[in-house]
Z-matrix of the N, CA and C atoms (Angstrom, degrees):
N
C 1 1.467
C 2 1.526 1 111.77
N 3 1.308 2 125.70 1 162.92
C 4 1.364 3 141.38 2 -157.07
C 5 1.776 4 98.81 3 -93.99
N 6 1.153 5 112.83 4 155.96
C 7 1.728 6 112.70 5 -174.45
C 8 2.008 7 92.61 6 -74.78
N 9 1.070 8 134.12 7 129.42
C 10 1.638 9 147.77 8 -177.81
C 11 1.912 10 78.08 9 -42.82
N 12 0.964 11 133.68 10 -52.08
C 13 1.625 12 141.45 11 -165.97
C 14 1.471 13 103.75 12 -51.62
N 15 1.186 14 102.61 13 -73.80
C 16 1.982 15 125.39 14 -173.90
C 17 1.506 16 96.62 15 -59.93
N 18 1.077 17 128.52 16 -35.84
C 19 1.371 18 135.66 17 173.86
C 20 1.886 19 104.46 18 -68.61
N 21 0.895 20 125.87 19 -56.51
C 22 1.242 21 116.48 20 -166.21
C 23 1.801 22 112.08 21 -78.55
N 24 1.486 23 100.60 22 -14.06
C 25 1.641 24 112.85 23 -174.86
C 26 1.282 25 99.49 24 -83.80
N 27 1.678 26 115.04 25 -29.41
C 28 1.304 27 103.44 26 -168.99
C 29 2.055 28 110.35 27 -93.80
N 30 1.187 29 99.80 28 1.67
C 31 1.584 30 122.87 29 174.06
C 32 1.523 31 113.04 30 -68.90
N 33 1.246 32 95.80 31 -53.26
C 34 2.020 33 122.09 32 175.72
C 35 1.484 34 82.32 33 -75.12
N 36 1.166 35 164.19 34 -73.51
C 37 1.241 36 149.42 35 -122.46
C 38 1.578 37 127.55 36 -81.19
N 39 1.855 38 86.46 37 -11.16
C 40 1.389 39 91.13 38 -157.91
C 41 2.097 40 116.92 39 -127.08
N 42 1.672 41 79.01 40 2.90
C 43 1.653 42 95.72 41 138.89
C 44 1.542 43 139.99 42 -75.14
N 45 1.300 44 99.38 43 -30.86
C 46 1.722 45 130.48 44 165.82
C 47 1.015 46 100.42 45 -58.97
N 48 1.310 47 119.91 46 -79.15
C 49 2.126 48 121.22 47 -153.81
C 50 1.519 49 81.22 48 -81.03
N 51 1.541 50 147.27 49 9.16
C 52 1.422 51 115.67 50 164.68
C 53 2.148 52 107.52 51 -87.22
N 54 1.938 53 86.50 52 -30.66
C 55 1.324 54 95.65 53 -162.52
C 56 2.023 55 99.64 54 -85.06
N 57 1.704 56 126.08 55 3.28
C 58 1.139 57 129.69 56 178.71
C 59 2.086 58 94.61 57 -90.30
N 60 1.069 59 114.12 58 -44.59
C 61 1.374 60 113.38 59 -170.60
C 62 1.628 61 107.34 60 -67.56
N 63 1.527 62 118.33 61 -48.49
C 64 1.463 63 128.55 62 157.50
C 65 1.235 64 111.72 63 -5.28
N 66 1.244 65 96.79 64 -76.73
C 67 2.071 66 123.25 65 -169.76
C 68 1.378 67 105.35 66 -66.21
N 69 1.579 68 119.83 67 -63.60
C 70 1.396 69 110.31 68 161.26
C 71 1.673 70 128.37 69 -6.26
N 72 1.355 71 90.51 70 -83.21
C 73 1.678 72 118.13 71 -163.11
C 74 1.739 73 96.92 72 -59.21
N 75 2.090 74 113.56 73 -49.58
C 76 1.862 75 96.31 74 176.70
C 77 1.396 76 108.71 75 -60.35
N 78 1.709 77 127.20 76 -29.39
C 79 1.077 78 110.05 77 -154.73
C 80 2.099 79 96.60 78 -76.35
N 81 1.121 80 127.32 79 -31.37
C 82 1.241 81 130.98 80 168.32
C 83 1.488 82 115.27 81 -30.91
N 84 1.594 83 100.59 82 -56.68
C 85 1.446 84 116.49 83 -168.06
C 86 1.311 85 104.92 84 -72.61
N 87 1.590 86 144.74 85 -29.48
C 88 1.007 87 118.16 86 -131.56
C 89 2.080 88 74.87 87 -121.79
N 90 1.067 89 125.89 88 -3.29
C 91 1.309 90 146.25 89 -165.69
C 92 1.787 91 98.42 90 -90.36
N 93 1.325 92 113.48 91 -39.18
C 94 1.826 93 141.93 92 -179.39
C 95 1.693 94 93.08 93 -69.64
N 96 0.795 95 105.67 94 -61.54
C 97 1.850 96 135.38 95 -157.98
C 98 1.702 97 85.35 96 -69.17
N 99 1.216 98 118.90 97 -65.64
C 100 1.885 99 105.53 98 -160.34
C 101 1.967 100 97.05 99 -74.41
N 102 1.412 101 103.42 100 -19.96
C 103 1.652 102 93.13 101 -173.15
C 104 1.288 103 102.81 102 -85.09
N 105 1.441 104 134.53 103 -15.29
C 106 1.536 105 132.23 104 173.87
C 107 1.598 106 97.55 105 -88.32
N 108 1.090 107 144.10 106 -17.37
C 109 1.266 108 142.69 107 162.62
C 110 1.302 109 125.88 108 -62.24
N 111 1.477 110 104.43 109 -50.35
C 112 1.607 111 98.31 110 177.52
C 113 1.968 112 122.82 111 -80.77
């Protein structure tokens, strides 16, 4: 089993790298979107 600690850091950690990939992927799209625009 995981230390209750490393476990709870990795709990907090993994709202982040969901909410870092989020931003990623619009910033992709919206990067697609202004180059098919102009």
């Amino acid at each position: 089993m995981l230390h209750p600690r490393a476990r709870t850091m990795l709990l907090l950690s993994l709202p982040a790298v969901a909410i870092g990939i989020a931003s990623s992927l619009i910033l992709i799209v919206v990067m697609k979107i202004a180059s098919v625009l102009q």
